[in-house]
C-alpha positions as CSV (number, residue, x, y, z in Angstrom):
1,X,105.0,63.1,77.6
2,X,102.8,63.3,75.3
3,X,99.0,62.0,75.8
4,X,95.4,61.8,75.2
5,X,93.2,63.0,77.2
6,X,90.8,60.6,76.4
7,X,89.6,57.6,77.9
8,X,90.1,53.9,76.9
9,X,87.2,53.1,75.1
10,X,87.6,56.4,72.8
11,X,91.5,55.5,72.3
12,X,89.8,51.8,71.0
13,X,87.7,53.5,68.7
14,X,90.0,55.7,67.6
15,X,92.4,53.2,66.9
16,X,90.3,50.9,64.8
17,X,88.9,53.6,62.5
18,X,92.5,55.0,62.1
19,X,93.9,51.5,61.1
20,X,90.8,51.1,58.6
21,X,91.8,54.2,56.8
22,X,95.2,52.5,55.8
23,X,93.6,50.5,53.5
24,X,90.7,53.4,52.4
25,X,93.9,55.9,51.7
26,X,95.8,52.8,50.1
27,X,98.7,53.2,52.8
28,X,98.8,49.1,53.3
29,X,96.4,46.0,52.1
30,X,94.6,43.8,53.9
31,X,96.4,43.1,57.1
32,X,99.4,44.7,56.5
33,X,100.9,47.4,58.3
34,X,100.2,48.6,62.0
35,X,99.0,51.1,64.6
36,X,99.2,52.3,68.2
37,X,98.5,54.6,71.0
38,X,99.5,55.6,74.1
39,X,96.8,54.6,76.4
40,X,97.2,54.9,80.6
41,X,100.5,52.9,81.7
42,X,100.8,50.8,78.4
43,X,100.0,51.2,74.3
44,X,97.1,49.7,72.3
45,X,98.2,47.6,69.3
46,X,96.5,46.6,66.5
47,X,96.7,42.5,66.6
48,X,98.9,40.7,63.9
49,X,97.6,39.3,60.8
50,X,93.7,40.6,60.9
51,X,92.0,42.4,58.1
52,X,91.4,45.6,59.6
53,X,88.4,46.1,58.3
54,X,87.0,43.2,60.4
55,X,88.8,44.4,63.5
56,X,87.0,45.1,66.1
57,X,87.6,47.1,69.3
58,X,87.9,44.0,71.5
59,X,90.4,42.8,69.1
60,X,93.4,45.5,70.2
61,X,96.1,44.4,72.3
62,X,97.1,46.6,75.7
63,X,100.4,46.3,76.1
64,X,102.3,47.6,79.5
65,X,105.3,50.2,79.1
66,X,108.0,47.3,78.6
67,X,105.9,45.2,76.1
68,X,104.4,43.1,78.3
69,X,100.9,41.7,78.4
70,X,98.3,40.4,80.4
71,X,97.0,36.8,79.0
72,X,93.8,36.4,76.8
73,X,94.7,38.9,74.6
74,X,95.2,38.5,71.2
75,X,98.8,38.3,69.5
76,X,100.1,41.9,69.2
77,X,102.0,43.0,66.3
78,X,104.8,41.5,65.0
79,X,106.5,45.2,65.5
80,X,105.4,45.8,68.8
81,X,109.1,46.0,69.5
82,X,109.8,48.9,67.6
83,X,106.8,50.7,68.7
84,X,107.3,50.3,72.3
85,X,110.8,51.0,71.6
86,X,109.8,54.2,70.0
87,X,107.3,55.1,72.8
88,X,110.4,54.9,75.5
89,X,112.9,57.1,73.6
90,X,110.7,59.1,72.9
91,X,108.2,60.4,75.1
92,X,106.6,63.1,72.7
93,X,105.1,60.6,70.7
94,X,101.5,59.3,72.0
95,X,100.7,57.5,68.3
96,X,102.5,55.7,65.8
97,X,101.5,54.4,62.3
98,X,103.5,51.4,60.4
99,X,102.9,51.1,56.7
100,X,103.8,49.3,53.7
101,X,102.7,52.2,51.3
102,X,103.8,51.5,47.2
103,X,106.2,54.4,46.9
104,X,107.5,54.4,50.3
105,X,108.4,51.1,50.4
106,X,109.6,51.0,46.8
107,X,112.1,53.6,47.8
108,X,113.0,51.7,50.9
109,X,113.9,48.9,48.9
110,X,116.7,50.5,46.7
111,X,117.6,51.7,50.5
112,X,117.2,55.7,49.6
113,X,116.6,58.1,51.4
114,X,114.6,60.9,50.6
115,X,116.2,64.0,50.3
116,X,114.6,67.9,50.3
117,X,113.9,67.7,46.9
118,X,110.5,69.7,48.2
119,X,109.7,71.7,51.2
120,X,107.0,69.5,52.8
121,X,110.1,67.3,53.6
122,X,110.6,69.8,56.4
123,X,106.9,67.9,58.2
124,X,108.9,64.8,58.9
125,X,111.2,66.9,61.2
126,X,114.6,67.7,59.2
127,X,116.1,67.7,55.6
128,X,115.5,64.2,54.6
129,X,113.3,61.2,55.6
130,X,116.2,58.8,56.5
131,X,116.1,55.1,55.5
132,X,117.0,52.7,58.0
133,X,119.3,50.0,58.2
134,X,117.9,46.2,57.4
135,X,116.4,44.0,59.4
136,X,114.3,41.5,59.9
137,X,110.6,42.5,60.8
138,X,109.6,41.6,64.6
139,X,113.1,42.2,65.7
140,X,114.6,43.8,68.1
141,X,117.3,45.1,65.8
142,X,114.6,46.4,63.6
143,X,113.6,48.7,66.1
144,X,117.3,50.1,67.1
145,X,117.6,50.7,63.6
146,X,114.3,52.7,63.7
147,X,115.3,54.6,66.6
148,X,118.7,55.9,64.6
149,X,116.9,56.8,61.8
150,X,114.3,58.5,63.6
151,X,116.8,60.7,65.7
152,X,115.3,64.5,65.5
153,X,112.6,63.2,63.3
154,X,109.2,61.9,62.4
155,X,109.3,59.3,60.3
156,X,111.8,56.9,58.3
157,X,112.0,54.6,55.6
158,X,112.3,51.0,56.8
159,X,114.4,48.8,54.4
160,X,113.1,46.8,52.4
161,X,109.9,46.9,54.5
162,X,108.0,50.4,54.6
163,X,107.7,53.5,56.6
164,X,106.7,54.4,60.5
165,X,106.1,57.2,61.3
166,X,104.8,59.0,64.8
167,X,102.8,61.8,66.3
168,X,101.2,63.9,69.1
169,X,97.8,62.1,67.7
170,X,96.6,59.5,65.7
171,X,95.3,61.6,63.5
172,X,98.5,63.7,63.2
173,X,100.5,60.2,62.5
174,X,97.9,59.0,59.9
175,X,98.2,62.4,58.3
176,X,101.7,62.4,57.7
177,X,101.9,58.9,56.5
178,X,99.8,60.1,53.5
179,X,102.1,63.2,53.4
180,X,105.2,60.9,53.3
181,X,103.8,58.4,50.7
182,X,103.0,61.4,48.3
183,X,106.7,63.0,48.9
184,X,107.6,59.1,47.8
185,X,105.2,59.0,44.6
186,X,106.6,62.8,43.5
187,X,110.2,61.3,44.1
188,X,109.7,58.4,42.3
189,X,108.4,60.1,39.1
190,X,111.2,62.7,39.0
191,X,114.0,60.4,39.5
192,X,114.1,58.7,36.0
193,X,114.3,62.5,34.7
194,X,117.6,63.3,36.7
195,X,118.9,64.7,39.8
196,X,116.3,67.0,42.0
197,X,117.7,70.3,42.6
198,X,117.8,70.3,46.5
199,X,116.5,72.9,48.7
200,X,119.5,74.2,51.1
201,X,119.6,74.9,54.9
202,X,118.5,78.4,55.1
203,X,115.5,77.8,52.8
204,X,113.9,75.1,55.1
205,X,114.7,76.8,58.3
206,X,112.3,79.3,56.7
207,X,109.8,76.7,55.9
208,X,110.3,75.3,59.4
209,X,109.3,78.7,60.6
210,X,106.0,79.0,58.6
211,X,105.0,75.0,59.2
212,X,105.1,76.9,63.0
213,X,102.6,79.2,62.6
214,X,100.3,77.0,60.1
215,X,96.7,76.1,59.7
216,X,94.1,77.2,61.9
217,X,94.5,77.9,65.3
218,X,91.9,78.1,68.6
219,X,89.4,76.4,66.6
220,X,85.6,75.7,68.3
């Protein structure tokens, strides 16, 4: 399973500066959107319907491994059923990142995928970013239809709604957020031109093979 190894009051801090850069990268406005982490026995959840730029450590919501939650807390999430519901299939994840970015969600709402019209697909985990079924947010339907869309990947479209998307970090979730809301804004401008040409199969196993041995490793 995957984890920090980190305490709680890092994980807090962590989590509030992560949710902030939503808004600073323009993933989501205002209170929109949400994040978590693994933390201990339970997740940390940004609380529903704050500005995150006024939330405050305090202000997260722990959350035990079937959702539940001690009292004086504030209200989680309205989707902290589809990220514990993530969390439990799938036990690689330790962070998860909800957003309601313009391109993302404006593909989401014609309820289309995107395809591997460009190789940094391939970062999401296969050869499209699915687009899951509808339905309404908070629900427990919405997060079923998460976890089929997510099968053997790392992130989806939510219809009519936005993207989620998870990772071994925060920081690795936030990062491909940004990643899949650009592949969304270069899709969006080269669909009123005409079809993409699609990369094939044995083109983004080799891309999949060079994502593997990417960036810098054993970094001080």
């Amino acid at each position: 399973m995957a984890e920090y190894a980190a305490n709680e009051d890092v994980l807090r801090t962590d989590l509030v500066r992560t949710a902030r850069r939503l808004h600073e990268l323009n993933l989501s406005a205002a209170a929109t959107g949400n994040v978590s982490v693994r933390c201990g026995q339970g997740y940390l959840v940004t609380p529903s319907g704050m500005d995150y730029q006024s939330v405050t450590v305090d202000d997260l919501v722990w959350l035990d491994t079937d959702g539940s939650m001690p009292a004086g807390q504030r209200r989680p999430t309205s989707e902290w059923r589809m990220h514990v519901a993530i969390y439990q299939a799938r036990p690689e994840f330790a962070a998860i990142v909800h957003t309601h970015s313009a391109h993302a969600t404006a593909l989401a709402c014609l309820r289309h995928e995107i395809p591997a019209f460009h190789y940094m697909v391939t970062k999401a985990g296969g050869d499209n970013i699915r687009c899951a079924d509808y339905a309404t947010f908070g629900t427990q339907t919405l997060s079923n239809n998460a976890l089929q869309a997510l099968e053997d990947r790392r992130a989806c479209l939510l219809a009519n709604h936005g993207l989620i998307v998870a990772g071994a970090t925060l920081a690795a979730a936030l990062q491909l957020a940004w990643e899949v809301e650009e592949l969304a804004r270069q899709y969006c401008l080269l669909l009123p031109l005409g079809e993409p040409v699609l990369l094939d199969a044995e083109e983004l196993q080799r891309v999949s093979a060079q994502f593997a041995d990417y960036g810098q490793k054993n970094q001080i």
